[in-house]
C-alpha positions in Angstrom: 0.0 0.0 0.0 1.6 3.4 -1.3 1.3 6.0 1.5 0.6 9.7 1.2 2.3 10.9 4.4 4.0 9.3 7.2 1.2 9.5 9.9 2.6 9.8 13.6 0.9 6.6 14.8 3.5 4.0 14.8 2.5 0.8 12.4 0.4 3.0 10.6 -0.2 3.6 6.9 -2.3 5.7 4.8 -3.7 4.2 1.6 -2.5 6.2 -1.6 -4.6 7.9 -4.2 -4.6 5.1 -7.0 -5.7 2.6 -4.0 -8.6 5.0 -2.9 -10.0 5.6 -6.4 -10.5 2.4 -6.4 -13.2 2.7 -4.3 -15.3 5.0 -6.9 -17.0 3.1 -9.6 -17.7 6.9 -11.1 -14.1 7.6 -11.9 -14.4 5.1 -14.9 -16.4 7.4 -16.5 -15.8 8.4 -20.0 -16.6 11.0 -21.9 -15.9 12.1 -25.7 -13.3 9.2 -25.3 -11.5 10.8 -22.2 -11.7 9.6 -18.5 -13.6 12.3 -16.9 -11.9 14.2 -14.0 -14.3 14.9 -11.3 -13.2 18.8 -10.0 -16.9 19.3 -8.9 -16.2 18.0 -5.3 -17.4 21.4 -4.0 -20.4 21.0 -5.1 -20.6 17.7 -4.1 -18.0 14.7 -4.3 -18.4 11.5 -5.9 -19.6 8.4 -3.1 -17.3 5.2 -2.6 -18.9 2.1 -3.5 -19.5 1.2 0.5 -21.2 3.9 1.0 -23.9 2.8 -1.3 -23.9 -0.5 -0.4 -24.8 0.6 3.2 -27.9 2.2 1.9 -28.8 -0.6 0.0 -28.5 -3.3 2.8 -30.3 -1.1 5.0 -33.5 -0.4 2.3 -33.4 -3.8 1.4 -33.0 -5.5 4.6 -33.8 -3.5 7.7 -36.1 -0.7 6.2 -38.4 0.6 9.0 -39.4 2.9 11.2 -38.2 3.7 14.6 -39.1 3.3 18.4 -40.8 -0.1 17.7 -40.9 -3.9 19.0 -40.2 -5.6 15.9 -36.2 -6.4 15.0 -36.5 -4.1 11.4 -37.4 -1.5 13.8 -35.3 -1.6 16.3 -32.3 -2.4 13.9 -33.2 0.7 12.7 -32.7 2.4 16.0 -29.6 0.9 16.5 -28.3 1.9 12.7 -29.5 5.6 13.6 -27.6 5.5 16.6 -24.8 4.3 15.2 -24.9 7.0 12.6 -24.8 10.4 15.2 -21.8 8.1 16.7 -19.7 7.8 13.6 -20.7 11.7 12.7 -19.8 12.9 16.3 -16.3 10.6 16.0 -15.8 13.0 12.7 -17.3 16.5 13.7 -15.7 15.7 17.7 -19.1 15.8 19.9 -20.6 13.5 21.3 -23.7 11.4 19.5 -26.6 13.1 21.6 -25.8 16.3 20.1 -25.8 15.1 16.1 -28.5 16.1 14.2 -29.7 14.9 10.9 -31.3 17.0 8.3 -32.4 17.4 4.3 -29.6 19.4 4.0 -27.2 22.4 6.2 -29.6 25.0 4.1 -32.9 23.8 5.8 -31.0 22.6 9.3 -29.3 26.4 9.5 -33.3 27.6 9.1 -34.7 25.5 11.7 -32.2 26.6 13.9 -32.3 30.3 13.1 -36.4 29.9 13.9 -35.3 28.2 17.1 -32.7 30.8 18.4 -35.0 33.9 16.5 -37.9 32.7 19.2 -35.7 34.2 21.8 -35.0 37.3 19.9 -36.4 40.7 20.0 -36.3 43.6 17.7 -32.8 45.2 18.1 -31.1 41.9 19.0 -27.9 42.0 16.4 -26.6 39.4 14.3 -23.2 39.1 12.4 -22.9 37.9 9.0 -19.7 37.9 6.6 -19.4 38.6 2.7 -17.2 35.5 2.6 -20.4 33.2 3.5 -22.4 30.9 1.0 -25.8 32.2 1.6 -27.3 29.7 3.5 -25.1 31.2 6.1 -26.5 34.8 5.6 -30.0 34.7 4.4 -31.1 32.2 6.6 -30.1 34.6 9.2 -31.3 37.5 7.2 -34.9 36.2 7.4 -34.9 37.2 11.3 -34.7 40.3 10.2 -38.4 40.5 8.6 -39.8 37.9 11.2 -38.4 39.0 14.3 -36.7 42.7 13.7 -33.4 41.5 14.2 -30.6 44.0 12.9 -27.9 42.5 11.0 -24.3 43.5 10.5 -22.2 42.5 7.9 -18.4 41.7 8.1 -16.3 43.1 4.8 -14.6 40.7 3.2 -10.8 41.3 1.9 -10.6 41.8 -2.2 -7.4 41.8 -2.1 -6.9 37.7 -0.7 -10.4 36.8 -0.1 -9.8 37.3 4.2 -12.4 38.1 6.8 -11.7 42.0 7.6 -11.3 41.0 11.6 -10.6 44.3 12.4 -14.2 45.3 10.8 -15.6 41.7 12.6 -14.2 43.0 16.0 -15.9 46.2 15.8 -19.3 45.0 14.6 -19.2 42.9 17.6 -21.0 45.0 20.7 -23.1 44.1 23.2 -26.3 43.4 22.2 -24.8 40.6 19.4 -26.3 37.3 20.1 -24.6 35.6 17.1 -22.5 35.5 15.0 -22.6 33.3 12.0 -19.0 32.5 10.3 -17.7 29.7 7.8 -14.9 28.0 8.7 -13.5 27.6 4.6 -15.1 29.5 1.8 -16.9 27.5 -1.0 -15.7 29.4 -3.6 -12.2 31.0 -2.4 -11.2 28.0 -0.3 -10.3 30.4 2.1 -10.2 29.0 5.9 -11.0 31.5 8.8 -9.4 31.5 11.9 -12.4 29.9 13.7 -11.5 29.1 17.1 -10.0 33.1 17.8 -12.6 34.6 16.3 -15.3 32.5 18.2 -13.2 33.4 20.9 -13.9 37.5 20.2 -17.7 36.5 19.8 -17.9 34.8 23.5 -16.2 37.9 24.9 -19.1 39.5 23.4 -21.5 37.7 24.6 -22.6 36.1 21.6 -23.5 32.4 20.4 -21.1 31.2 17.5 -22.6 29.3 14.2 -19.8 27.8 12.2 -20.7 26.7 8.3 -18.6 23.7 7.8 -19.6 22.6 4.7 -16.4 23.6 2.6 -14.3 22.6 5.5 -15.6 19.4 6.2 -15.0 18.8 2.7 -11.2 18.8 3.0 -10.5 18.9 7.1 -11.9 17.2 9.8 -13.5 19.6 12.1 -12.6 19.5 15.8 -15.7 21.5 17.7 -14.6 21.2 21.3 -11.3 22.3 19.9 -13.3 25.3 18.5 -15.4 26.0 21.5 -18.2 27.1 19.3 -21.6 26.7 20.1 -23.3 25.1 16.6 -21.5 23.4 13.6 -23.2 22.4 10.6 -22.4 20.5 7.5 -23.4 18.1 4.6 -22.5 14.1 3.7 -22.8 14.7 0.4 -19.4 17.3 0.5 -17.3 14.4 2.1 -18.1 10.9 0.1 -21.9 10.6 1.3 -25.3 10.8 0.5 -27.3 14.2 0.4 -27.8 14.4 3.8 -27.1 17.2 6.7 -25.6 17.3 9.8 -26.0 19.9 12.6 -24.3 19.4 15.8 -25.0 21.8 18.5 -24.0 22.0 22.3 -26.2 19.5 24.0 -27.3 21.9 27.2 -28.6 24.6 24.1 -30.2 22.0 22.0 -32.1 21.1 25.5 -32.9 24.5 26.0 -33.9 25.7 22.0 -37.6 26.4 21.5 -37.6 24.4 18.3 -40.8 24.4 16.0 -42.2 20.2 16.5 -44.9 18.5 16.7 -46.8 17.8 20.4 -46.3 14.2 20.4 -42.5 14.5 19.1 -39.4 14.1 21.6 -38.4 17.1 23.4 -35.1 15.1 24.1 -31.9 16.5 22.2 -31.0 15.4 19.9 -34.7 14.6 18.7 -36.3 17.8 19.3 -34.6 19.6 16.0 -35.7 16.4 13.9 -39.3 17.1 12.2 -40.8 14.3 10.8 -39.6 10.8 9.9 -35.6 11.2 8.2 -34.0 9.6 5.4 -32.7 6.9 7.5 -31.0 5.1 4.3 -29.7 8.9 4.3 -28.4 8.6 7.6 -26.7 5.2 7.7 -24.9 6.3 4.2 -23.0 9.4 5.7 -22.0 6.8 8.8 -20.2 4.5 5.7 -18.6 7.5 4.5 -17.3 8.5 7.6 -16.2 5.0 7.8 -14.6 4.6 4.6 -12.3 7.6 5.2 -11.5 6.2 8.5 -11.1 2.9 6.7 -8.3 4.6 4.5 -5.8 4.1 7.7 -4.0 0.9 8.4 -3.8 1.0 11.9 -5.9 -0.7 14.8 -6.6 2.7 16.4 -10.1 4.3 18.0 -12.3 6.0 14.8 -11.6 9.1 15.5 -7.7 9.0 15.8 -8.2 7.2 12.4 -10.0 10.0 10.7 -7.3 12.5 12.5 -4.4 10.1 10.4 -6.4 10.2 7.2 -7.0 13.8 7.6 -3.8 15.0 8.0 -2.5 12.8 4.9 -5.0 14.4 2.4 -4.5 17.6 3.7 -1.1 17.1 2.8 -1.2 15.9 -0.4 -4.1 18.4 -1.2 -1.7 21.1 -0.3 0.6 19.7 -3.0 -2.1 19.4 -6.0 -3.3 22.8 -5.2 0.5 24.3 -5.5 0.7 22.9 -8.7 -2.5 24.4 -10.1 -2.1 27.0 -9.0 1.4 27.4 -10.6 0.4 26.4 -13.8 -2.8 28.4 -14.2 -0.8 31.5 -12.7 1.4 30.9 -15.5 -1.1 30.7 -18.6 -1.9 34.4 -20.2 -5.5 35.9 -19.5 -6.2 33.6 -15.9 -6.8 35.7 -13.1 -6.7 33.7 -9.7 -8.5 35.1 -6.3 -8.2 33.9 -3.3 -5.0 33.1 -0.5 -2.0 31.5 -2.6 -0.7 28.6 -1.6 1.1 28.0 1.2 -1.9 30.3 2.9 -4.8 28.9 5.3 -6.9 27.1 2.4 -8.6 24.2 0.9 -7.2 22.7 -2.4 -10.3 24.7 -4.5 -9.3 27.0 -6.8 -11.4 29.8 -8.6 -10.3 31.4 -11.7 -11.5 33.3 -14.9 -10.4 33.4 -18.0 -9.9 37.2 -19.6 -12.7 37.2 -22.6 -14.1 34.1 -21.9 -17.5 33.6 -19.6 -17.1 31.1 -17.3 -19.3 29.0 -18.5 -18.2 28.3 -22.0 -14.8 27.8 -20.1 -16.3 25.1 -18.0 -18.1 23.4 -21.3 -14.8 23.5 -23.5 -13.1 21.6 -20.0 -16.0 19.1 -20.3 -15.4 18.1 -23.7 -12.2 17.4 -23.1 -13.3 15.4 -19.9 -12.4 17.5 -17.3 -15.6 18.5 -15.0 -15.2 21.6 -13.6 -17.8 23.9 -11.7 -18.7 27.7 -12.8 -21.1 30.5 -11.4 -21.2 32.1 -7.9 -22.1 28.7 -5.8 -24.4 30.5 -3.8 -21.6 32.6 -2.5 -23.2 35.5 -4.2 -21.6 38.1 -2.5 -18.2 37.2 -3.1 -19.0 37.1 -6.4 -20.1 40.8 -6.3 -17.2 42.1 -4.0 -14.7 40.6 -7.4 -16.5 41.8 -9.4 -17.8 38.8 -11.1 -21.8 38.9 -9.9 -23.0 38.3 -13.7 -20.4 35.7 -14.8 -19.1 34.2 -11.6 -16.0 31.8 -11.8 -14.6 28.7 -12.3 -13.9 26.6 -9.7 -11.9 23.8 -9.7 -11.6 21.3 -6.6 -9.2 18.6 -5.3 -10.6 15.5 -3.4 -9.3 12.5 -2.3 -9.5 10.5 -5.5 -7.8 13.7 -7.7 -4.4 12.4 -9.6 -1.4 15.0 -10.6 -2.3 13.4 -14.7 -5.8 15.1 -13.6 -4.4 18.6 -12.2 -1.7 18.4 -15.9 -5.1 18.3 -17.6 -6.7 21.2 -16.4 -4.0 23.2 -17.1 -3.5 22.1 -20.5 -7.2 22.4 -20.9 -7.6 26.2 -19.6 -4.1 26.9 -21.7 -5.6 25.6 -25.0 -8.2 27.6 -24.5 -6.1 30.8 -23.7 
């Protein structure tokens, strides 16, 4: 087994990149007689075949509902509760305080109409530029139902950064949260969460952390943080489209949640409405597995996942220096964001001078190279470049992405330079 890195747990190995794509029946994929390279992981990565058997067995074996006396049932309840363990093992809670979710979009609303329950007119929350907009309009909406003022933190043109000087002013008494993402989905730009969560406590205020982008690339440490909720989505890191909000288990207890009178008003239960996708559930617990999996080593889950971690972050670090070099290089490509070397995920976004991002992204796919173009729902950064009516493109590393694959992008943007 080829290794990526030399993890720090002795005996220990980290399977390399040719034996994890392995694992993906979607990487043999052609298209116009080319292999297709998968850069959309940003907007979702491609799922390891485990992960689907998992879903499978469970819908075809132990399909049923919960809380009854009949094994399908109550196999069930076990498989649910060994999902919130194996997302707690990667997210670093504990499994009473995971909740599942359609998605972070409509978890991040149900929880703003929790916390906005205890708000009054005046009340202030903090919101950045750098945010996807589930992270800002969901909090925005508070405004109109509950008179909540918000305050938006200025994002950096020149490298994409939070403004912390601006954060640390717009944080006065009287802020109850603030809402921050821990990577951008569209600059891979990673924040500084556990100092500026840090700032908001002084302040009085709750902390909200988007992990989606990070989550993607980093496995998020939320005790570590000390932040109060942390949300993000399976379907980002090798699982199902499913989403995942962990929150403090004395404020889930405490969170006047929208449910229904006969529902639970235990945590983690009490943010769950309705019946879940439980084949949902039990798939993001095989993803979490199968990058813990990745780690030859007889070692607790989450020590695993800290090993595997670590190693892609590492070789991530390396695909992103490279393309970033050779787009840098090409005439016409303009590249935003922190270089390399910076506090980022492996996801680049570029344009191309003369050329709308899309039709950039279409000339890629015919040459089999899937790449990702708009503003990804981070609108606002979009705007703040300068780019709110063509976006980017973005191009992401994941676990299964080759150095062959990163060569081809560049070739592909320089043909068409």
């Amino acid at each position: 087994m080829s290794s990526l890195a030399s993890p720090s747990a002795a005996g220990s190995s980290v399977a390399g990149v040719e034996e994890i794509r392995g694992h993906f029946p979607a990487l043999s994929r052609r298209h116009n007689g080319f292999p297709v390279a998968y850069f959309d992981g940003p907007g979702g990565t491609q799922v390891p075949r485990q992960v689907a058997e998992a879903m499978t067995d469970y819908l075809l074996n132990h399909n049923a509902n919960t809380n009854w006396a009949f094994p399908t049932s109550e196999e069930t309840d076990h498989a649910l509760l060994e999902a919130r363990r194996a997302l707690a093992d990667w997210i670093g809670g504990s499994p009473e305080e995971i909740v599942f979710g359609a998605n972070m979009t409509t978890l991040t609303f149900h929880l703003g109409r929790a916390l906005g329950r205890e708000w009054r007119e005046g009340d202030v929350v903090v919101v950045t530029e750098l945010d996807h907009h589930a992270n800002s309009d969901t909090w925005r909406a508070l405004a109109k139902e509950r008179g909540v003022e918000i305050r938006t933190v200025r994002m950096r043109r020149e490298d994409g950064r939070l403004d912390e000087e601006d954060l640390a002013g717009k944080l006065t008494p009287g802020v109850r949260l603030l809402a921050l993402g821990a990577a951008s989905n569209a600059l891979g730009t990673i924040n500084d969460v556990p100092r500026l969560t840090r700032l908001a406590h002084a302040a009085g205020a709750l902390v909200f952390v988007d992990g989606v982008h990070y989550a993607s690339h980093h496995m998020p440490d939320v005790r570590a943080w000390d932040c109060d909720f942390f949300a993000c989505s399976a379907y980002k890191f090798y699982g199902p489209h499913v989403g995942v909000l962990w929150g403090r288990r004395e404020l889930l207890e405490r969170l006047d949640s929208p449910r229904l009178a006969p529902a639970s008003a235990q945590a983690p239960d009490r943010l769950e409405t309705g019946t879940l996708s439980h084949e949902g559930m039990v798939g993001a617990a095989a993803a979490v597995d199968f990058l813990a999996s990745l780690v030859s080593a007889r070692l607790p889950r989450r020590e695993r996942l800290r090993l595997v971690s670590q190693s892609l972050e590492e070789r991530g670090a390396r695909l992103l220096g490279r393309l970033w070099q050779g787009l840098e290089a090409i005439p016409g490509v303009e590249l935003y964001g922190v270089p390399p070397g910076g506090e980022r995920t492996p996801t680049v976004a570029f344009t191309l001078r003369g050329i709308d991002s899309g039709d950039v992204a279409r000339s890629l796919a015919g040459r089999g190279v899937f790449v990702s173009h708009g503003d990804f729902y981070a609108a606002t950064v979009a705007r703040v470049l300068g780019h709110e009516r063509d976006g980017f493109v973005r191009a992401g590393c994941a676990a299964y992405t080759t150095s062959e694959e990163i060569e081809r992008l560049i070739d592909g943007v320089r043909r068409l330079a």
